[in-house]
C-alpha positions in Angstrom: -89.9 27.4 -1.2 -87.6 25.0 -3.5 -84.8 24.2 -2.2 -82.0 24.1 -4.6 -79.9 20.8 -5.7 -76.1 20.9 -5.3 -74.6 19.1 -8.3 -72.5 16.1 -7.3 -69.3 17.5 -8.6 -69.3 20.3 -6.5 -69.8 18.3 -3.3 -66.5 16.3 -4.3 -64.3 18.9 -5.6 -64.1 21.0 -1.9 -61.5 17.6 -1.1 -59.2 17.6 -4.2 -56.6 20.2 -2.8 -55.9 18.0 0.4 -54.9 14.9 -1.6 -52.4 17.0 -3.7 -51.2 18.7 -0.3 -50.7 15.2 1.7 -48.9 14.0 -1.9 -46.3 16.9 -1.5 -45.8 16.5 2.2 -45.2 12.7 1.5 -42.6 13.5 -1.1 -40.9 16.1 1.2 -40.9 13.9 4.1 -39.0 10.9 2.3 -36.9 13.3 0.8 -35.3 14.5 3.7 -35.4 11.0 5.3 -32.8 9.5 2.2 -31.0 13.0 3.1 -30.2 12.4 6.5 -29.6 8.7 5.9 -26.8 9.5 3.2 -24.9 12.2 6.1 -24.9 10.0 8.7 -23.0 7.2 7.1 -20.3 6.0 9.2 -16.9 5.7 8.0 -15.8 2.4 9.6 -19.0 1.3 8.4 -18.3 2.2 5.2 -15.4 0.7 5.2 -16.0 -2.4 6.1 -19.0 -2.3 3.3 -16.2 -1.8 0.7 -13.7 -4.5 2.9 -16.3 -6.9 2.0 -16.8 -6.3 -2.0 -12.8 -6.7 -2.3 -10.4 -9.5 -2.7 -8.5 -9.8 0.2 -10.1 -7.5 2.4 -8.3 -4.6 1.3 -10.3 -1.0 1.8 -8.7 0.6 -1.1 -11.8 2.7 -2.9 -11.3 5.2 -5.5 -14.0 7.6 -4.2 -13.0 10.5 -2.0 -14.4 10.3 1.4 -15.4 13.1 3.6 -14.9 13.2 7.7 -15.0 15.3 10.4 -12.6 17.6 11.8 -12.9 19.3 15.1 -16.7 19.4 17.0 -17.4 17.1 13.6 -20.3 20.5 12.5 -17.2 21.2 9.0 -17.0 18.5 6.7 -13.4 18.4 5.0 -12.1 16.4 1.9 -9.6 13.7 3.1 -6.0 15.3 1.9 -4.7 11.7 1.3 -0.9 12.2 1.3 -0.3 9.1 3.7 -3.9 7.8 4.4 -5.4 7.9 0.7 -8.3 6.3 1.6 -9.7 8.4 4.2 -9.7 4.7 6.5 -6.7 5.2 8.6 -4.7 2.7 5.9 -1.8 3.7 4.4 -0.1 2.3 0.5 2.6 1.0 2.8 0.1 -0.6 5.4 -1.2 -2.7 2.1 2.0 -3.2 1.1 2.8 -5.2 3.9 -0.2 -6.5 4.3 -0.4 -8.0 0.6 3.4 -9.3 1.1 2.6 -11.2 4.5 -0.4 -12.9 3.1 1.3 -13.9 -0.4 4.4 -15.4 2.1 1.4 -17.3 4.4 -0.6 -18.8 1.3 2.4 -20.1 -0.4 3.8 -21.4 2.6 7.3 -19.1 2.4 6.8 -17.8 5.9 9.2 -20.3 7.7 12.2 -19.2 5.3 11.0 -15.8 4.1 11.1 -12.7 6.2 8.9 -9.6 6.1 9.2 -6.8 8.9 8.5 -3.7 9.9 9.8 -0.9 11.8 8.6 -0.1 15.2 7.2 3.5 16.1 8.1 4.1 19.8 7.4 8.0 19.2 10.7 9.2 20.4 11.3 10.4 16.8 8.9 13.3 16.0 10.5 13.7 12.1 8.9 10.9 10.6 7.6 7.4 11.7 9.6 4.1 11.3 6.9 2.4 10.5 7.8 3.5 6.4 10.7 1.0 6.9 9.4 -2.5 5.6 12.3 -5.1 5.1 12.3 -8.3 3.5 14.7 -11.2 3.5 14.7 -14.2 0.6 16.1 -17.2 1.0 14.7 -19.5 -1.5 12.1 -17.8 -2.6 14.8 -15.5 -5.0 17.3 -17.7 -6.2 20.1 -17.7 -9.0 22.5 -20.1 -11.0 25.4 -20.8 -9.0 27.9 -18.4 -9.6 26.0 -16.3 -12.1 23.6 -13.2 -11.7 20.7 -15.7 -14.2 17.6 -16.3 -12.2 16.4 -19.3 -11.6 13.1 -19.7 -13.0 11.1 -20.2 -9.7 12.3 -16.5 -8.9 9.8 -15.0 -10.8 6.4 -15.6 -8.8 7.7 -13.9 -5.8 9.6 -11.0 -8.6 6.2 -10.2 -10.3 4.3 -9.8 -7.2 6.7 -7.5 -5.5 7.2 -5.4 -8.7 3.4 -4.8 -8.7 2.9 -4.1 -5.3 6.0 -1.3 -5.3 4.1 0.0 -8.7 1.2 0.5 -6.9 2.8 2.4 -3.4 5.2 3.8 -5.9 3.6 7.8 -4.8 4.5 6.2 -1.3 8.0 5.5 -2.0 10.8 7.5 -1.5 13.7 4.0 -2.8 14.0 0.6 -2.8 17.4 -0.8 -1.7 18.0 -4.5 -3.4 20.9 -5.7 -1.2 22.7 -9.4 -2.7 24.9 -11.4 0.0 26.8 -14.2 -0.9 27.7 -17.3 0.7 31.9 -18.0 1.4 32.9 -21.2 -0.3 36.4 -21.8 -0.7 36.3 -23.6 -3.8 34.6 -20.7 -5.6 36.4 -18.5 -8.3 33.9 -16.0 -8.6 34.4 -12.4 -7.4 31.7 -12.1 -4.5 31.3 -8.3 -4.2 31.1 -8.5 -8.3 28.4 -11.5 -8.0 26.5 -10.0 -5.4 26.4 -6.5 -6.9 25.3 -8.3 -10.4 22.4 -10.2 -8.5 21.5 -7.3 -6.9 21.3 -4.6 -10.4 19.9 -8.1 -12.0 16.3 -8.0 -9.5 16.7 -3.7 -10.0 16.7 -4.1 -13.9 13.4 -6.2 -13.9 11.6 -4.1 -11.5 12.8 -1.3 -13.5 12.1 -2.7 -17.4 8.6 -4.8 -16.4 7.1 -2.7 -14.2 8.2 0.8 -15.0 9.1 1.6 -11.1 11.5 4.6 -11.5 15.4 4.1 -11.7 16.3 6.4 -9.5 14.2 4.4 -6.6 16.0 0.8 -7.2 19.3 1.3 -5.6 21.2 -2.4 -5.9 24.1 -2.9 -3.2 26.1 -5.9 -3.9 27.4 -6.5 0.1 29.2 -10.1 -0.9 30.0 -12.7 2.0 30.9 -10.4 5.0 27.5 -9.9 6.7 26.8 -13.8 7.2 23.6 -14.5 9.0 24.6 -18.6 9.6 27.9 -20.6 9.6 29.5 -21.0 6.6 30.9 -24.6 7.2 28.0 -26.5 6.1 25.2 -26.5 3.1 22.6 -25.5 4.9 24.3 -22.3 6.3 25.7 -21.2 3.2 22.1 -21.5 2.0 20.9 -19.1 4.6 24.1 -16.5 3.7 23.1 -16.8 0.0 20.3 -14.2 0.1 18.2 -11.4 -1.0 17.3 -8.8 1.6 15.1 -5.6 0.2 14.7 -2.1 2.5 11.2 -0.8 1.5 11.4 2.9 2.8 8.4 5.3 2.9 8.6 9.0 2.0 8.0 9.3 5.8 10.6 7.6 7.5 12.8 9.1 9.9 15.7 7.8 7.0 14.3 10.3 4.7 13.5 13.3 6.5 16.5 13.2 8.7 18.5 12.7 5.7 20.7 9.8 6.5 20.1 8.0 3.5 20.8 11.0 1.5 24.1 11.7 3.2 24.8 7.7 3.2 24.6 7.2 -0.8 24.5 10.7 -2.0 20.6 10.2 -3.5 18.0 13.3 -3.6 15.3 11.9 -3.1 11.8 13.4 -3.8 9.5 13.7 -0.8 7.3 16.7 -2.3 4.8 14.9 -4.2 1.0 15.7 -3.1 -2.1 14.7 -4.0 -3.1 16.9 -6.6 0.0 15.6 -8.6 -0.6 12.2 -7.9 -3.9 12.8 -9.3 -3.1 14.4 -12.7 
């Protein structure tokens, strides 16, 4: 009896379906591998990814990060009204960052001040870590007896105005304080001078860099809060000075309403996210 000849396609094609299957599996398989690497990024991580592809260190991203809340199993957008960007940094922690780097690489830090409030906690209506103060010496200088900046002035002027633009959602005012130095031999009016200097630093901040008017509040507080002796150059150099109060929508200032009922200002502590964002 003949036995019959398979053809040589048919004993091949019995195979084809398994490649195709294995192809699929393959495809699933890395699929849910990139998956699961893309969920299990870690935030610090991250942010010390985006630390590293930014000048000076900062963290600031403009890409909404999600985190854990409770047992970590509901994944919640990042509201953003102090930390906007989801890494435990707030506009006023860069703020003062960004100052106290600028003072360090242009060597200001021996006659320039920067500081910051202290949060002991004993203050549950806001943290006085929102109050930022800065003192200028040398670094903000004017004619003598005249409200015209000296031209040096403007380095230290530019940077501030851009950094209060950008914490400006941050911000609840800016108090620009002028003291004077007492010198006999001067004609001038020191609580005139000193309030001139003082509306003279508000008006740039206010015509350059668009930062509201109503959050530049200038004090002219002339010669009778000397920090040095008034006898000699050098401490009348120290008394001549610029000091600026930084305060955060969140400090205890604000929501206690002392600076409100101190120089009669409303200010406005509603603004969220969603209106920052339009």
């Amino acid at each position: 009896m003949a036995m019959l000849k398979r053809k040589k396609g048919d004993e091949e094609s019995g195979g084809n379906w398994m490649d195709t299957y294995g192809d699929m599996v393959t495809l699933l398989l890395t699929f849910f591998i990139v998956l699961y690497s893309m969920s299990t990024i870690e935030e610090d991580k991250w942010a010390a990814i985006v630390r590293a592809f930014n000048r000076n260190g900062q963290t600031k991203v403009d890409q909404i990060v999600l985190t854990l809340e409770g047992e970590g199993d509901q994944p919640v957008e990042n509201k953003g009204d102090e930390d906007i960007n989801g890494d435990g940094i707030t506009e006023l922690d860069e703020f003062y960052t960004a100052v106290e780097e600028f003072l360090q690489e242009n060597n200001m830090s021996s006659t320039e001040i920067i500081d910051r409030g202290e949060d002991d906690g004993t203050n549950e209506n806001g943290t006085k870590e929102d109050n930022i103060y800065l003192s200028f010496q040398n670094a903000i200088t004017f004619r003598p007896d005249t409200a015209i900046l000296m031209e040096s002035s403007y380095e230290i002027l530019d940077f501030l105005g851009q950094k209060i633009k950008e914490a400006d959602n941050s911000l609840a005012v800016v108090l620009i304080k002028g003291h004077t130095a007492k010198y006999d031999s001067s004609e001038v009016d020191s609580r005139i001078l000193s309030s001139e200097r003082a509306s003279t630093i508000a008006n740039y901040f206010e015509e350059k860099y668009g930062i509201p008017a109503d959050k530049v509040v200038p004090i002219g507080l002339a010669n009778i809060y000397p920090i040095a002796d008034n006898e000699s150059q050098d401490g009348r150099s120290k008394n001549r000075r610029v000091e600026i109060s930084v305060i955060g929508k969140n400090s205890p200032l604000i929501k206690d309403e002392l600076l409100k009922s101190l120089i009669g200002i409303n200010f406005d502590t509603s603004t969220t996210l969603e209106e920052v964002q339009k």
